[in-house]
N, C-alpha and C positions, 0 to 999 in steps of 0.2 A: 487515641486509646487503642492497647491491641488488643487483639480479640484472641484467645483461650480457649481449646475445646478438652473437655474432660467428659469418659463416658458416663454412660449412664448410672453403672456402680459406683461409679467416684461418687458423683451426686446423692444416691440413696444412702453411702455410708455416712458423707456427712453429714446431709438431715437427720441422720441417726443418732449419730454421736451431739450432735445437736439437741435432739432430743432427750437424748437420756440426761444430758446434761443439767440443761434447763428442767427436766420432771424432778432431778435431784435438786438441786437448788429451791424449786417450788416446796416439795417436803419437808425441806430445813426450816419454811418458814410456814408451815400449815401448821396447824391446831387443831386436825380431822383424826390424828392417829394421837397416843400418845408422846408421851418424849422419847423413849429408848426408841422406841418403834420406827420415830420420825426420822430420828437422828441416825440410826442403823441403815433405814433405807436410803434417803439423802444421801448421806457420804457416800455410798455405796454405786449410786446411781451419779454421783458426781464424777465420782473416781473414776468411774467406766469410760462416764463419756469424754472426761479431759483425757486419760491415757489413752483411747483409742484415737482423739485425734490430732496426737501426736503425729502416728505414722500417717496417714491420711495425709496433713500439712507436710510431708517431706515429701513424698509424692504426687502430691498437684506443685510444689517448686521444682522439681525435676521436670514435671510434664514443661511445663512455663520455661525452665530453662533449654530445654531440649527442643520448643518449640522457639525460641529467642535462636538458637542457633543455626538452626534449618534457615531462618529467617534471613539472616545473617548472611549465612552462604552462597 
C-alpha cells in the first residue's frame, strides 16, 4: 500500500464537499420542509458539493501522481 499525504486543506475541503453533498441528498429525501423547498435546497446543495469535487479529485490525482514520480526517481 502506498502512503499519500495531502494537506490539511485538501482534507477540510473534501469533508466539505462531502458534506454538502450528502446534506443535499438528505433533503431530497426529508419531509421536514415542504416540496419546492426541499427540492430547491437538495439540488442546490447537491450541486455544489458534486461540482466542487470535481477539482478537489484532480488535485489529490496530481498530488498522488507527482508523488508516484518522486517515488520513482
Amino acid at each position: 500500500m502506498q502512503e499519500r499525504k495531502l494537506s490539511i486543506a485538501d482534507i477540510i475541503l473534501i469533508a466539505g464537499t462531502r458534506i454538502a453533498l450528502g446534506a443535499g441528498i438528505g433533503l431530497l429525501f426529508s419531509n421536514r420542509l415542504t416540496r419546492e423547498q426541499r427540492k430547491a435546497a437538495g439540488a442546490a446543495l447537491a450541486l455544489v458539493g458534486g461540482l466542487t469535487s470535481i477539482p478537489l479529485a484532480i488535485n489529490v490525482r496530481q498530488t498522488f501522481r507527482e508523488s508516484s514520480l518522486r517515488a520513482a526517481a
